[in-house]
FIKOLZA-1660 file (N, C-alpha, C; in steps of 0.1 Angstrom, whole numbers, plus 5000, padded with zeros to 4 digits):
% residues 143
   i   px   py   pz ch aa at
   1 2891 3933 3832  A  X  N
   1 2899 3931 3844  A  X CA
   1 2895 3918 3850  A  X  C
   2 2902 3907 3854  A  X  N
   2 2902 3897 3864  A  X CA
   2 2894 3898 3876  A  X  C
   3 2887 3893 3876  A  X  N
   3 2877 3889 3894  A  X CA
   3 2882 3896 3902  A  X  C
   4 2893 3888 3905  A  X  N
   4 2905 3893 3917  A  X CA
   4 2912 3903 3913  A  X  C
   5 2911 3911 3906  A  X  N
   5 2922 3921 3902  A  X CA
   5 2907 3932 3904  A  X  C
   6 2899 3927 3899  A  X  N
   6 2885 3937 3906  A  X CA
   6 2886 3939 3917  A  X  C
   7 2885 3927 3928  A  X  N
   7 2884 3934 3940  A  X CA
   7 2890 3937 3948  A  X  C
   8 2904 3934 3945  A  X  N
   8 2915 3941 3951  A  X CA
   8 2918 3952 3952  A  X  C
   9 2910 3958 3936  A  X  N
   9 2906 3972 3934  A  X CA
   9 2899 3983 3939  A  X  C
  10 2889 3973 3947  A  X  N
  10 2877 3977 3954  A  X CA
  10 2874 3984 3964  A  X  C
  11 2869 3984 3972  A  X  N
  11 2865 3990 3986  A  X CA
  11 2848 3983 3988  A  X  C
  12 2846 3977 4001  A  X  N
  12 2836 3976 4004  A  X CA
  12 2831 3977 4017  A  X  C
  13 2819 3977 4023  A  X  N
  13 2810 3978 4034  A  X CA
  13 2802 3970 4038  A  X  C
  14 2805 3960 4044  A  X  N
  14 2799 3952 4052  A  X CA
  14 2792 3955 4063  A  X  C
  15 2778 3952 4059  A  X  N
  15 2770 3957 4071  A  X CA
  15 2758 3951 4075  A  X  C
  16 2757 3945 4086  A  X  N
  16 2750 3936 4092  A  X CA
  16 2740 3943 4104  A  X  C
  17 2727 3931 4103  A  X  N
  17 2719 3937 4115  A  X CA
  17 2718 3925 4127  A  X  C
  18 2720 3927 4141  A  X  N
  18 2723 3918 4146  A  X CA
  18 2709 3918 4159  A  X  C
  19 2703 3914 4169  A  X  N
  19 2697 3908 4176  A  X CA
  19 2701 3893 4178  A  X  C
  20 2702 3896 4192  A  X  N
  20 2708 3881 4202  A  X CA
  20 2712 3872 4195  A  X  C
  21 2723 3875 4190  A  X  N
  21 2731 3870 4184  A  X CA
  21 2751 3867 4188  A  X  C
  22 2750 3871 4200  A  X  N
  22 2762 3868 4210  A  X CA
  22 2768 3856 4209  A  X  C
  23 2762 3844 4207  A  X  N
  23 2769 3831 4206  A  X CA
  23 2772 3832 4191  A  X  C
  24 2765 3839 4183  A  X  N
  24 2773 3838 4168  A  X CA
  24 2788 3847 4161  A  X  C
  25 2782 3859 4167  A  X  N
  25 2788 3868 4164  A  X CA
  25 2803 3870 4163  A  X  C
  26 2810 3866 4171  A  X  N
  26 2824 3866 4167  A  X CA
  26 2826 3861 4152  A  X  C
  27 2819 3842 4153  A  X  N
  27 2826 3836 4143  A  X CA
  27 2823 3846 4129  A  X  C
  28 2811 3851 4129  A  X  N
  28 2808 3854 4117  A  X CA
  28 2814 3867 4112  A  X  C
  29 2813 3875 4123  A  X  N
  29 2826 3891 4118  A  X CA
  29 2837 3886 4113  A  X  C
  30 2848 3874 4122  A  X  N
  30 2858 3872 4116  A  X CA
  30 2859 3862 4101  A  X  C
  31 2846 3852 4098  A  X  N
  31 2844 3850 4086  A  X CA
  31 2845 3860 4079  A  X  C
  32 2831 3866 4077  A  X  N
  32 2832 3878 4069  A  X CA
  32 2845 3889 4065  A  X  C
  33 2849 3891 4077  A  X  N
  33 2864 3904 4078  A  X CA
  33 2877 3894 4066  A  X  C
  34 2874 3880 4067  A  X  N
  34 2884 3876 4061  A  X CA
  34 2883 3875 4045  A  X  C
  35 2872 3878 4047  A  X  N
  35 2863 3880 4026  A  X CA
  35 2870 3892 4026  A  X  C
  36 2866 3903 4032  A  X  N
  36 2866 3914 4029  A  X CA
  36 2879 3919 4029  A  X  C
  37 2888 3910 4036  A  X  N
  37 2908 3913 4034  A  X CA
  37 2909 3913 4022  A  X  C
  38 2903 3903 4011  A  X  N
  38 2908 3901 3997  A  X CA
  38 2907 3915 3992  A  X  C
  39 2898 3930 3993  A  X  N
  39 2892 3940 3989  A  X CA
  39 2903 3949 3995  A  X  C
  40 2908 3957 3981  A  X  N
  40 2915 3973 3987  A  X CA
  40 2913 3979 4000  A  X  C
  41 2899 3981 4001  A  X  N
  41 2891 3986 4016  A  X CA
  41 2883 3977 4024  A  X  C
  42 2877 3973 4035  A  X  N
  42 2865 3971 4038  A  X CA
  42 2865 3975 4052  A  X  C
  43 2853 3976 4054  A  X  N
  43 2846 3985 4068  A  X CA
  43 2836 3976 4072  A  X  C
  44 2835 3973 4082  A  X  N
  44 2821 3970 4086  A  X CA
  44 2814 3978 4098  A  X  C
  45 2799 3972 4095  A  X  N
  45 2790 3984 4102  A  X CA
  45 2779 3968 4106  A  X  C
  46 2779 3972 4120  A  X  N
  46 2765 3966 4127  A  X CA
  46 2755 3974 4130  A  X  C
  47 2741 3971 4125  A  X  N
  47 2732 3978 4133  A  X CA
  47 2724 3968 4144  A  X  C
  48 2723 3970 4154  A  X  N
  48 2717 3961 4168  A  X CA
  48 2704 3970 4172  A  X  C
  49 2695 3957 4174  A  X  N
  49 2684 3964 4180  A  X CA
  49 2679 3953 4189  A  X  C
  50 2671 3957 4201  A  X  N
  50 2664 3948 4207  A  X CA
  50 2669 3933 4215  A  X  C
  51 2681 3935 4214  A  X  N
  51 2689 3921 4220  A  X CA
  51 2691 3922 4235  A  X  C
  52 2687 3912 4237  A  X  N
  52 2686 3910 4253  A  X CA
  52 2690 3897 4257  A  X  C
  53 2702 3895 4250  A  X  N
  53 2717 3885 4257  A  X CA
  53 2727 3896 4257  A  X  C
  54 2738 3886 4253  A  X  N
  54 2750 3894 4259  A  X CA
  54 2759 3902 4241  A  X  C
  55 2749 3909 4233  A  X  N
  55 2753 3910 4220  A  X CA
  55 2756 3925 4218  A  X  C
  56 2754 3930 4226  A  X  N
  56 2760 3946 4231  A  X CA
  56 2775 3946 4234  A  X  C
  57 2775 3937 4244  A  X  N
  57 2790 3936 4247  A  X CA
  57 2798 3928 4239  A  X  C
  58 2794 3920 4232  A  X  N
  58 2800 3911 4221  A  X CA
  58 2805 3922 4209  A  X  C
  59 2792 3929 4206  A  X  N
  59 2800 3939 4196  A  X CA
  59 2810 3949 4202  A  X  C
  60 2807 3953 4215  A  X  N
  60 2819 3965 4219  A  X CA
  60 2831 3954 4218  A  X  C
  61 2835 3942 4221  A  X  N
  61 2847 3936 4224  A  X CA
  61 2852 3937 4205  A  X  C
  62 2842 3930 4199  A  X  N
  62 2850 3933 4181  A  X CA
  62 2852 3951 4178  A  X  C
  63 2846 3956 4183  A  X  N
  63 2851 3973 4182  A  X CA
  63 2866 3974 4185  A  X  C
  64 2867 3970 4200  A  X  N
  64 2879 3973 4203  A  X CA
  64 2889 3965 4194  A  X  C
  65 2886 3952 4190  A  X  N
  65 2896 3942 4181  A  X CA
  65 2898 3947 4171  A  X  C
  66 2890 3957 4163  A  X  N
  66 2890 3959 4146  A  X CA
  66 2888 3969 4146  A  X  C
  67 2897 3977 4138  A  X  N
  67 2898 3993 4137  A  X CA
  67 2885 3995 4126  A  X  C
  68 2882 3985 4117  A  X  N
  68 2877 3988 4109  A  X CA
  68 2861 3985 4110  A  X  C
  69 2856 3982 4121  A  X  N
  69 2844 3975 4127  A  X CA
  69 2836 3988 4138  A  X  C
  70 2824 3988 4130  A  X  N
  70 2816 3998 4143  A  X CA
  70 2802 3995 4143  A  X  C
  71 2794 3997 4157  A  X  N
  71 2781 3994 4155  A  X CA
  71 2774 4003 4161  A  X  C
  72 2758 4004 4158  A  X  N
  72 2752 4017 4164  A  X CA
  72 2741 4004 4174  A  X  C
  73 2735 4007 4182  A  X  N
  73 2725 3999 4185  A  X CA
  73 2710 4007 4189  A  X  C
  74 2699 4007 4181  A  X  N
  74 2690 4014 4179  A  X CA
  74 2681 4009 4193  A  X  C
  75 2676 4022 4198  A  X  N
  75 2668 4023 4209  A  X CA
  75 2654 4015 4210  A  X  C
  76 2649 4007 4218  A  X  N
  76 2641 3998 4213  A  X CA
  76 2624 4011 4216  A  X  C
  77 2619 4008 4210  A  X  N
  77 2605 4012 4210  A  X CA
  77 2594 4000 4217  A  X  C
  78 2583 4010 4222  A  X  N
  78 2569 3999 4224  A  X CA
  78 2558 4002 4214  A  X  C
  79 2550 3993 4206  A  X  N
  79 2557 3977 4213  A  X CA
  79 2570 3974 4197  A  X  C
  80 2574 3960 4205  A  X  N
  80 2583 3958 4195  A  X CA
  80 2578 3956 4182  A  X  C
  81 2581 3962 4172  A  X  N
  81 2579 3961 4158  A  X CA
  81 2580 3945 4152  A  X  C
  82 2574 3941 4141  A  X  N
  82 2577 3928 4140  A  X CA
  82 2591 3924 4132  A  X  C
  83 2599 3910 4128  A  X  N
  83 2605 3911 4125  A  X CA
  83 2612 3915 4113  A  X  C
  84 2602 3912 4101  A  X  N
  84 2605 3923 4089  A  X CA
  84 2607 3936 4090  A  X  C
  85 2597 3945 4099  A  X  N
  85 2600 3959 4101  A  X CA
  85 2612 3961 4109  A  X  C
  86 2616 3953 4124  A  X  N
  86 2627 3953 4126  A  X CA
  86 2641 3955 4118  A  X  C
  87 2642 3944 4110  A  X  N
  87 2652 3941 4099  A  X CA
  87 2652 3953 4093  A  X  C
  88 2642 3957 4086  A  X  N
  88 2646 3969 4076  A  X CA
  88 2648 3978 4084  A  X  C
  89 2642 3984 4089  A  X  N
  89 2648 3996 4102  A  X CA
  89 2665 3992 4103  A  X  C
  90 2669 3982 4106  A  X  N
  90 2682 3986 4109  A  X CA
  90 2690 3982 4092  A  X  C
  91 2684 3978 4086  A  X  N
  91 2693 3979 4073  A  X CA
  91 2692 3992 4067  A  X  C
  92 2679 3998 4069  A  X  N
  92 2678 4009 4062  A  X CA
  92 2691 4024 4072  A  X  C
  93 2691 4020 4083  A  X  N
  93 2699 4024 4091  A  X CA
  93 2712 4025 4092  A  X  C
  94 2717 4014 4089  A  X  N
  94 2725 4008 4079  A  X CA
  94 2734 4016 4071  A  X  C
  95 2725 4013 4063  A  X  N
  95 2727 4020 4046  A  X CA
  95 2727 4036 4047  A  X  C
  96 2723 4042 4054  A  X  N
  96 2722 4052 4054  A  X CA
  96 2739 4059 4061  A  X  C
  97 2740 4051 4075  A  X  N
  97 2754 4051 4076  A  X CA
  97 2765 4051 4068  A  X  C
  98 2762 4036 4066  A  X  N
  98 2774 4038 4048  A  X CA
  98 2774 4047 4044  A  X  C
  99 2762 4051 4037  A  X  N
  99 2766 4060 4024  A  X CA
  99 2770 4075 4029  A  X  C
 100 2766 4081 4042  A  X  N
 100 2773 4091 4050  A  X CA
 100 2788 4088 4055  A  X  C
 101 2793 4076 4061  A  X  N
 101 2809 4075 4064  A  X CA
 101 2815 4073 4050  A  X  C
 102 2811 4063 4040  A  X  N
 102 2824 4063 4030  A  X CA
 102 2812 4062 4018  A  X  C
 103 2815 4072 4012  A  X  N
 103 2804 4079 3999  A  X CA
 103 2808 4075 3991  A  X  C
 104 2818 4069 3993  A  X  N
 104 2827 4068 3975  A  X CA
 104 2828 4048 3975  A  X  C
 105 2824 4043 3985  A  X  N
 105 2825 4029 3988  A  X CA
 105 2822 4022 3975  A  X  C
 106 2828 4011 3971  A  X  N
 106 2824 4005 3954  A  X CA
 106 2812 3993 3955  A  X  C
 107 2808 3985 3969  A  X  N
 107 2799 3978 3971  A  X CA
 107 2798 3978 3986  A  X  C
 108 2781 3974 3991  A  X  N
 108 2774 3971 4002  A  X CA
 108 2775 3959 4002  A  X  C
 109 2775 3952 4012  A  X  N
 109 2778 3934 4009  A  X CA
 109 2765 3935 4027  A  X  C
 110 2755 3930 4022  A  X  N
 110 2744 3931 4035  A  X CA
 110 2745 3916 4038  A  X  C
 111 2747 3913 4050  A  X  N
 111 2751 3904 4058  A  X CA
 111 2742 3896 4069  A  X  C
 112 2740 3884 4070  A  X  N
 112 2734 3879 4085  A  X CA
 112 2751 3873 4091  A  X  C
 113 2740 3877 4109  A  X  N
 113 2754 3874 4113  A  X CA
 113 2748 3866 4125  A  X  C
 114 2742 3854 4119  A  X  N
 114 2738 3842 4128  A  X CA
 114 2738 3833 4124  A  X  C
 115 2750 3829 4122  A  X  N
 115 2756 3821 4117  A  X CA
 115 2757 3811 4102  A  X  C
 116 2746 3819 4095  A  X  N
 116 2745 3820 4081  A  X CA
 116 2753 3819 4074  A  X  C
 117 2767 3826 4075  A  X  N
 117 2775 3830 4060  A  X CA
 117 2789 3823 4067  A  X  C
 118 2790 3816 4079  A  X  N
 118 2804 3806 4081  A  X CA
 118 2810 3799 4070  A  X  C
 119 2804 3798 4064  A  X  N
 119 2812 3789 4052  A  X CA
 119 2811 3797 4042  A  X  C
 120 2811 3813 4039  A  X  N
 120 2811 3818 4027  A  X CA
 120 2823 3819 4026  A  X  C
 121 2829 3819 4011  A  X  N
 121 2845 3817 4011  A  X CA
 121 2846 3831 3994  A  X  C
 122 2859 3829 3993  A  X  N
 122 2860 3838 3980  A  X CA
 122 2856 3836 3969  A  X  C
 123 2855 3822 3965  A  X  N
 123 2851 3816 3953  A  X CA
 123 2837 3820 3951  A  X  C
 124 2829 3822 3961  A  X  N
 124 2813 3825 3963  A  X CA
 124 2811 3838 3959  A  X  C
 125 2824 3846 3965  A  X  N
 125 2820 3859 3963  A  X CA
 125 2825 3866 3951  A  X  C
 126 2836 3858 3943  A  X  N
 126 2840 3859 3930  A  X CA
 126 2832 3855 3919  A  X  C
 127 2822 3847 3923  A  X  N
 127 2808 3841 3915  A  X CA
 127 2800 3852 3910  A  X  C
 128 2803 3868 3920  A  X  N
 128 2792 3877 3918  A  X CA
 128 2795 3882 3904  A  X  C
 129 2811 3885 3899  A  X  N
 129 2809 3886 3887  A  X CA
 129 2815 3881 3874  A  X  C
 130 2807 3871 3876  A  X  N
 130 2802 3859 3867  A  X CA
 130 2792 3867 3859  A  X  C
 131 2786 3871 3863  A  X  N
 131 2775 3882 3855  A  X CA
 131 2781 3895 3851  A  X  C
 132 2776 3904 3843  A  X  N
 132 2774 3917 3840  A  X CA
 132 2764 3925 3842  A  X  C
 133 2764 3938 3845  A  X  N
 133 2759 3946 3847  A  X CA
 133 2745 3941 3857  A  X  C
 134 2751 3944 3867  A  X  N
 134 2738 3937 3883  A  X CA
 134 2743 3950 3892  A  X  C
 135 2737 3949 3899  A  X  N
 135 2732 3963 3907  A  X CA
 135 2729 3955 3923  A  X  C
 136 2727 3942 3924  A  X  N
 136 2725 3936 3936  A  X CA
 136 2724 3921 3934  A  X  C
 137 2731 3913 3941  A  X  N
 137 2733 3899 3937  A  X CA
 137 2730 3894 3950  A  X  C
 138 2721 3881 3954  A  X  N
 138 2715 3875 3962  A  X CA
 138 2724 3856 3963  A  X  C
 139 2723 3854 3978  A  X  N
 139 2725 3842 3979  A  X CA
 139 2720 3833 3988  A  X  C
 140 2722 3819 3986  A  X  N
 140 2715 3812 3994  A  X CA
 140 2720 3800 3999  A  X  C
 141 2725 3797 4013  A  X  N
 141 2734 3787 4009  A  X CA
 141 2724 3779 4024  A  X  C
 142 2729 3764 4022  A  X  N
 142 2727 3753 4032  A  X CA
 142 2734 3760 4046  A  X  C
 143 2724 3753 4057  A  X  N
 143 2726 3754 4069  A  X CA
 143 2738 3738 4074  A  X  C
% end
């Protein structure tokens, strides 16, 4: 089957971890949301923790915009955990969401949403299968 005939097939979940990240955040949900148009399904999921700008209300405003957009924001603890433990905590948080709302989802597409993936386009994400049989595909692109 064709790239694009794969993922139009598809269904996926986009799910990002965000901290003060309010000046990015729009552009990147609506980058990302526009990848994820090409796909039968997509959903996205933010986990937020510890932000202390304005990245709470940034996410409630894309809630209300996108039926298909939801975020949890994890209760901060003392003291703050460092930033790797952070990250995983809400990915693992994450992922756990997913796989409880849509169990049957065909791919996790884990996301930064600081302004990282602005210029990710379809051709990038049609690159993933360029390969066979991968289980998790990694990228890296210029700032």
């Amino acid at each position: 089957m064709p790239k694009n005939q794969q993922i139009q097939n598809s269904s996926i979940v986009i799910l990002g971890t965000a901290r003060n990240v309010s000046k990015y955040i729009h552009k990147s949900v609506d980058s990302l949301l526009r990848i994820g148009s090409y796909f039968k399904e997509c959903n996205f999921i933010v986990v937020e923790s510890y932000s202390s700008d304005a990245t709470l209300e940034s996410l409630n405003e894309l809630a209300k915009k996108y039926s298909n957009f939801q975020y949890v924001s994890l209760k901060p603890i003392q003291p703050m955990p460092t930033l790797s433990v952070r990250i995983a905590e809400a990915r693992n948080v994450g992922l756990h969401l997913a796989k409880d709302k849509f169990p049957s989802v065909d791919y996790v597409f884990v996301a930064d949403l600081d302004k990282v993936n602005w210029d990710l386009n379809l051709e990038g994400i049609l690159s993933c299968w360029n390969y066979e049989n991968w289980d998790m595909m990694s990228a890296n692109q210029g700032f």
